[in-house]
SEDO-46956 format. One record per residue (C-alpha): residue number from 1; residue in one letter; x, y, z. Coordinates in nm, 4 decimals. Each point is the difference from the previous one (the first is absolute). Layout:
REM SEDO-46956
DOKOL pos code       c1       c2       c3
DOKOL NUM    A        X        Y        Z
...
REM end
This chain:
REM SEDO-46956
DOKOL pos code       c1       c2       c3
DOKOL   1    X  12.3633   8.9226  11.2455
DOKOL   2    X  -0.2744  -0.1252   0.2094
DOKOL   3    X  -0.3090  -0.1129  -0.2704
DOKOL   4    X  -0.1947  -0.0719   0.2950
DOKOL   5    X  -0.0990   0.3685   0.0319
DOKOL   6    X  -0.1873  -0.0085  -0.3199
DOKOL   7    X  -0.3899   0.0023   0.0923
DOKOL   8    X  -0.3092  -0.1160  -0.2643
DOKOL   9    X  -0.3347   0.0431   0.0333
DOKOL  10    X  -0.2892  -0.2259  -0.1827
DOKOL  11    X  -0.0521   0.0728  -0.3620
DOKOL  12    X  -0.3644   0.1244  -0.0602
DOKOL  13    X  -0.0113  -0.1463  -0.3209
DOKOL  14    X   0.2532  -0.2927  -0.0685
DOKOL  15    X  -0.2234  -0.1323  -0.3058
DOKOL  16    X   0.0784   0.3038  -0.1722
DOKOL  17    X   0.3396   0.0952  -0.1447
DOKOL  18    X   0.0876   0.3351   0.0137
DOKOL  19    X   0.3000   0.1553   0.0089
DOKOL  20    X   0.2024   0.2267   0.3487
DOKOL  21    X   0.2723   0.2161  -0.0561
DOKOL  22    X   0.2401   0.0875   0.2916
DOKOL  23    X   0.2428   0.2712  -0.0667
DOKOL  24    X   0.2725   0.0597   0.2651
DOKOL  25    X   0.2110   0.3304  -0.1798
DOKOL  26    X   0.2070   0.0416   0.3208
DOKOL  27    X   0.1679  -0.3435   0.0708
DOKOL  28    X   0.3465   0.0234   0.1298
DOKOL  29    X   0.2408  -0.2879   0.1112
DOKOL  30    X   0.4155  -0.0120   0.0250
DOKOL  31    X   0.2227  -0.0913  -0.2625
DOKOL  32    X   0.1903  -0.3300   0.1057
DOKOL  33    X   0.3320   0.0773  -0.1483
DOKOL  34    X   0.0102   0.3665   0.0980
DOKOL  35    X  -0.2575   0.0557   0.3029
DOKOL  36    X  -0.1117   0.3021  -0.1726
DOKOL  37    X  -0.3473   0.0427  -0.0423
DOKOL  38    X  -0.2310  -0.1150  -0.2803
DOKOL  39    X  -0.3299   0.1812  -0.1242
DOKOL  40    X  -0.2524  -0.1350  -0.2000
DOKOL  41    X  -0.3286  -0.0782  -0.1071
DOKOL  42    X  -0.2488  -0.2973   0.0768
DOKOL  43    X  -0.2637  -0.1111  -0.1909
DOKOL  44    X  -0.2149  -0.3266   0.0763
DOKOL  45    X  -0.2748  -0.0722  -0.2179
DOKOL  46    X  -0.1890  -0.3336   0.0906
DOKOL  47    X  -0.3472  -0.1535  -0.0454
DOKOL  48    X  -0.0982  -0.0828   0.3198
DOKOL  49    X  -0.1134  -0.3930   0.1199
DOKOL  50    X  -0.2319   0.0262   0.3167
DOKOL  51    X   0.2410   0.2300   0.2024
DOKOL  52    X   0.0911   0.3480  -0.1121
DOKOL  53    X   0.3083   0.1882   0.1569
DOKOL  54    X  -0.0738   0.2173   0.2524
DOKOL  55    X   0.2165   0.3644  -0.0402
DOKOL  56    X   0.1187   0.0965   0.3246
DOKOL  57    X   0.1892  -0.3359   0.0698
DOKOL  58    X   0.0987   0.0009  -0.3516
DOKOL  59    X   0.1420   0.3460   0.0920
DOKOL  60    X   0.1882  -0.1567   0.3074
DOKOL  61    X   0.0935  -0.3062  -0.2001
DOKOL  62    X   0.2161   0.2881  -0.2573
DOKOL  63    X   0.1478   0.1631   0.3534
DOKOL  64    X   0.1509  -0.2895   0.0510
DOKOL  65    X   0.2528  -0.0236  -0.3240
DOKOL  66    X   0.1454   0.3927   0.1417
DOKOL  67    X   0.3018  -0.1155   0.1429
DOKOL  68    X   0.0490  -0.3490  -0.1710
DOKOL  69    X   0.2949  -0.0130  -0.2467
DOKOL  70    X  -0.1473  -0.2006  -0.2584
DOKOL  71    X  -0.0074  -0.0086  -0.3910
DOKOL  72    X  -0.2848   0.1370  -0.2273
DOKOL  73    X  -0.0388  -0.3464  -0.1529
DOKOL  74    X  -0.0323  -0.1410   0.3621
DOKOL  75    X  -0.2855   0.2546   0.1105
DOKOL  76    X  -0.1793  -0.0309  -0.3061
DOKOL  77    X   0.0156  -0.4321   0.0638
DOKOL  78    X  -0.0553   0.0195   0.3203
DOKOL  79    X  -0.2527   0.2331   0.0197
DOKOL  80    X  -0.2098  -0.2131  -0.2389
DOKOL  81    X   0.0585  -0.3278   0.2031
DOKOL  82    X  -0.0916   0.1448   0.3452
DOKOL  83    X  -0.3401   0.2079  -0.1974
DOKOL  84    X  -0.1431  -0.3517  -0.1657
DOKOL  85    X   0.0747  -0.1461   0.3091
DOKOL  86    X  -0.2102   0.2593   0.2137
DOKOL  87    X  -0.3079  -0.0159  -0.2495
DOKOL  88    X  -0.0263  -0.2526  -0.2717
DOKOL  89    X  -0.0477   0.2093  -0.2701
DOKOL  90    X  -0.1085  -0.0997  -0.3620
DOKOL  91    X   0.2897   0.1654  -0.1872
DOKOL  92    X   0.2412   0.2355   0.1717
DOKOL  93    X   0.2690   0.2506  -0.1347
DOKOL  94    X   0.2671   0.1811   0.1659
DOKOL  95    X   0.2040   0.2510  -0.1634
DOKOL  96    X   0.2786   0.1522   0.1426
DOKOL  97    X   0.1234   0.3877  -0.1569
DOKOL  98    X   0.3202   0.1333   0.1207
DOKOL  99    X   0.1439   0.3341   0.0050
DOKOL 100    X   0.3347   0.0671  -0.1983
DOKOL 101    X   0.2811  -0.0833   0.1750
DOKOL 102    X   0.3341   0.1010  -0.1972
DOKOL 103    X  -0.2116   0.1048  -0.3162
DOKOL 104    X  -0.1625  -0.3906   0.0109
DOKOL 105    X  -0.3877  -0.0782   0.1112
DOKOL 106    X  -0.1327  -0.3473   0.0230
DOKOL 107    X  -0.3309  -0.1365   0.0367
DOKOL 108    X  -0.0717  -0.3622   0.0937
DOKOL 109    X  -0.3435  -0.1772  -0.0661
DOKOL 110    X  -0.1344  -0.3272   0.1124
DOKOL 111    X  -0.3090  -0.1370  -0.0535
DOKOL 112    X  -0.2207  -0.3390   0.1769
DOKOL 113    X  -0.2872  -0.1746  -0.1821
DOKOL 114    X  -0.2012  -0.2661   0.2712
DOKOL 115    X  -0.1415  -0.1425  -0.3489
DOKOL 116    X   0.3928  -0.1065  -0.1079
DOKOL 117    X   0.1286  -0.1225   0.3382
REM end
């Protein structure tokens, strides 16, 4: 996955915390074991440092993890290394909900604090 796509623009107001909330219900990647594919849902919820993400390269960014045969517990990971590393947030979450496969769901959630590293 290329993290390079991901654009940020300036944050208006990086003195003040406040909370975004980006919901992805349509994510889809490829089940490593069986190459069949896997549906879920994204949600990122960060407070932002002085770069917020910008949507339409974050919308790319998802594109890319179509076709990649990769774990749950790897997207949800990975996603949240290659978003700090875009904009610096505050504190970031990523949660990860997955659709039942064989009567079992999963979700996955990881979380960054810049005041703990």
């Amino acid at each position: 996955m290329n993290k390079k796509i991901i654009e940020v623009f300036d944050n208006s107001w990086p003195g003040r915390d406040y909370t975004i909330e980006i919901v992805n219900p349509e994510f889809t990647s490829v089940c490593p074991k069986t190459g069949l594919p896997d549906f879920g849902t994204i949600t990122i919820t960060y407070i932002p440092g002085k770069s917020c993400i910008e949507l339409k390269s974050l919308k790319y960014y998802f594109l890319e993890f179509r076709n990649a045969g990769i774990f749950y517990e790897n997207i949800t990971n990975r996603m949240l290394d290659d978003l700090v590393e875009a904009c610096s947030p505050k504190t970031m979450t990523v949660k990860t909900e997955w659709k039942a496969r064989g009567g079992i769901t999963e979700s996955v959630t990881v979380s960054y604090n810049a005041s703990l590293q």
